[in-house]
Steps between C-alpha positions, in 0.01 A plus 500: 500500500623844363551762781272737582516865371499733844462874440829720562638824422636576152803632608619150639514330109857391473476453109713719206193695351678482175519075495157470682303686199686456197652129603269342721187655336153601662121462448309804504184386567164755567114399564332327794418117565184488289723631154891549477774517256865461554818579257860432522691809528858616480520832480452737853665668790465570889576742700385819663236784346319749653592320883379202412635193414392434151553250167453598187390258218416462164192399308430534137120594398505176264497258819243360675635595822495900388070485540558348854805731579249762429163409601688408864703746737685185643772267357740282607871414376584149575894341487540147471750295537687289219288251523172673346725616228269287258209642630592879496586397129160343450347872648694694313436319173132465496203684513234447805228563195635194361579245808440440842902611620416335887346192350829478207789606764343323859540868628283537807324868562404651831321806622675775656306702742577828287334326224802358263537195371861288586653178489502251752860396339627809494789574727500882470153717450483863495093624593514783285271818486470639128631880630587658144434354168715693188497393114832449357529749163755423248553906475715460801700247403853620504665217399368388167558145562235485767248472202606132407371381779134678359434342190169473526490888615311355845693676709471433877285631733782567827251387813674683875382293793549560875602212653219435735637174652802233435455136518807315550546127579 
């Protein structure tokens, strides 16, 4: 039996920021027990905005997630370890229009009493309250090479959260 996640402050995560988001991956996932979506993302940050303790991630309109992300002012970020690799591969690969992602990856979902959706398997969540929401333009862009990673021209929407609790087992 997996150890239980127990609520602690965000300050105690041990983790590099930079190997947790763009190595080990997350799920972003948005919407309440009845209907949910979760994606695999790479792409964030932490750290400190307006006195709070914040993340900031990334959700592009063409996602399913992006209508939950939106129609929800909670989310959660949820780090695995390497042994859900093939399931944050699964999330990150198909669409929750098309398939059932908990019944395909054997990923368990619980209730947080803020209202997100996490992962029982997950050894890191981040309770997140959507704070700021800002669309990514490509006139800002000031290195040109930022638009190969756009193109499909569906840029990102950048989501700020304040970290409203920490789960760690």
């Amino acid at each position: 039996m997996s150890k239980m996640l127990l609520p602690t402050d965000v300050t105690v995560i041990k983790d590099n920021a930079f190997k947790l988001i763009a190595n080990d991956w997350m799920l972003i996932t948005a919407g309440n027990m009845e209907s949910f979506n979760t994606m695999t993302a790479n792409w964030g940050a932490f750290g400190e905005l307006w006195h709070k303790k914040v993340c900031f991630c990334f959700v592009r309109p063409t996602r399913y997630t992006y209508e939950f992300m939106e129609r929800e002012d909670v989310f959660t970020l949820s780090f695995f370890d390497e042994t859900y690799r093939k399931a944050l591969d699964y999330c990150g690969s198909h669409s929750g229009k098309d398939v059932d992602k908990m019944a395909e990856t054997g990923l368990t979902p619980v209730a947080n009493e803020s209202g997100g959706i996490y992962f029982e398997e997950a050894r890191i969540v981040l309770v997140c309250r959507t704070i700021y929401t800002h669309d990514i333009s490509p006139a800002h862009f000031l290195d040109p090479k930022i638009n190969e990673a756009y193109p499909k021209k569906d840029y990102h929407r950048m989501y700020v959260g304040e970290v409203i609790r920490c789960l760690m087992k």
